[in-house]
N, C-alpha and C positions, 0 to 999 in steps of 0.2 A: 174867456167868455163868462157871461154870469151865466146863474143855476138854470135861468129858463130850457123850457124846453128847444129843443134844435130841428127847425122845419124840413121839414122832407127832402129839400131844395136842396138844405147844407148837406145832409145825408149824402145825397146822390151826388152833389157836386165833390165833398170827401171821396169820396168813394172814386170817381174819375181820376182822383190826382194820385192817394195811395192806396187803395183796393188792392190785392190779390190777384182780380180776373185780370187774364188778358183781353177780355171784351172791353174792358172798363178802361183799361190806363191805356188802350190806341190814341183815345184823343182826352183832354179837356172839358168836363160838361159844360157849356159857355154858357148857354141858353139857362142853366140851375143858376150858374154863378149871376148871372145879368138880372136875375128875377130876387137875389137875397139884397136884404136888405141895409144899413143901420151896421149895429155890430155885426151881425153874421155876414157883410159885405166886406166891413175891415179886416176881420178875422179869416177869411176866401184868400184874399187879398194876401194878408201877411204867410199863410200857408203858401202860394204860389212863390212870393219872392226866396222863402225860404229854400224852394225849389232850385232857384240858380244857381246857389253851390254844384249841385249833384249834376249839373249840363241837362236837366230835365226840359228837353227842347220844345214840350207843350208848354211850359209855364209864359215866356216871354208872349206865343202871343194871346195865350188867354188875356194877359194883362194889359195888351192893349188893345182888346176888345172890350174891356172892360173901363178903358179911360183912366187905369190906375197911373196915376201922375206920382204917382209915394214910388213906382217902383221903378221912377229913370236913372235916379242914383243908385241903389242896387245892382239894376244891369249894364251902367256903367261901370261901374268898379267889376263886374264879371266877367266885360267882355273881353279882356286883354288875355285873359285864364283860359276863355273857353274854348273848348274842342272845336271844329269847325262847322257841323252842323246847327252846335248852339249860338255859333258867333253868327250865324246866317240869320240863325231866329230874332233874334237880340237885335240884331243890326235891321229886322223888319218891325219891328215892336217899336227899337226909340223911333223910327222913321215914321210910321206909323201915329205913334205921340208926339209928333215934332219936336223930337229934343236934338237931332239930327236931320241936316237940310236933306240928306236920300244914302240910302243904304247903298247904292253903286259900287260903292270904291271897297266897302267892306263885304260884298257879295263877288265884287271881283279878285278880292284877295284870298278868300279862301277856293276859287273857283282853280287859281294858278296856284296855290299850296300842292296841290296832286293827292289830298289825303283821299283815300277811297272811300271812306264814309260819308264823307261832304260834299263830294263832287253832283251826287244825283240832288241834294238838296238847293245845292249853289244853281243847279239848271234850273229846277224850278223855278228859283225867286228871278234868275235871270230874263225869263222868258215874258217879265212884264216888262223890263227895262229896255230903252233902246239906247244908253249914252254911250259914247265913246270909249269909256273906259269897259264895257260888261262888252261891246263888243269887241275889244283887244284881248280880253280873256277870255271868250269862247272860242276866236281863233287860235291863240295858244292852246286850248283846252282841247283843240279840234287834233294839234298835231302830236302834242308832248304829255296827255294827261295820261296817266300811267291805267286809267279803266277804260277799256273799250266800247263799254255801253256810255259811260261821260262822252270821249270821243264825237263818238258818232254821234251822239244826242248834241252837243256844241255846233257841229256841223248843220245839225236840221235846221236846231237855233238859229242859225246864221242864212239860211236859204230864206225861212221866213223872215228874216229881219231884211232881207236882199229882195223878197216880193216874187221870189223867184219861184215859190210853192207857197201855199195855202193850208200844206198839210205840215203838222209839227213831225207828222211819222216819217220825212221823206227819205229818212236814211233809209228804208225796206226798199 
């Protein structure tokens, strides 16, 4: 960046991605990053891709909140590497930027991975989908997934996708 000075906006939005607090690095400040400009917009920008290395699972969709079209190559060449909560993110971000027709097939693969970290992640992005393939993984998910809270939560998934309840909690 040149010598200017750096608006309040980049401040805070730095501060969301690498801060210290844990108030701070929960989420992404989207709303700082969407208000910078010019440079301090490229420069937000190349901070967040630089992120994918590390599986920093806010970066992917800050960035396609942000419309950053520079970083479908980045988190393509990432997502073959990433953990599976990040492959979830990623796989919502290119979908999200159309660089990929729908994250289905890659929300359903990490959903039948079994990893325990990804699994509550994989519901969530599941629970907007209804193809074919997200629901043959949340029935596998339903019987074989090695977390019991995945389990049961694939199951509810599945009652609401079946019209059969209206509430996501029906496993209680």
């Amino acid at each position: 960046m040149t010598t200017e000075p750096v608006s309040p906006d980049y401040q805070r939005f730095v501060a969301s991605v690498t801060g210290p607090d844990p108030d701070w690095r929960a989420a992404v400040d989207v709303e700082a990053l969407l208000r910078l400009k010019d440079e301090e917009r490229h420069e937000a920008e190349l901070l967040l891709i630089d992120r994918l290395p590390l599986d920093d699972w806010r970066a992917p969709p800050a960035l396609a909140e942000a419309g950053a079209r520079g970083a479908v190559m980045p988190m393509k060449r990432r997502l073959p590497l990433a953990n599976g909560r990040m492959r979830v993110a990623i796989a919502l971000a290119l979908a999200a930027l159309e660089a990929i027709p729908s994250a289905d097939d890659l929300v359903a693969e990490v959903l039948r991975s079994g990893e325990p970290d990804s699994g509550l992640p994989a519901l969530v992005a599941a629970e907007n989908m209804k193809s074919t393939v997200i629901r043959d993984a949340l029935a596998w998910a339903c019987v074989h997934h090695p977390e019991g809270d995945v389990r049961c939560n694939a199951g509810a998934t599945l009652l609401v996708f079946a019209n059969l309840t209206t509430d996501p909690l029906a496993w209680e």
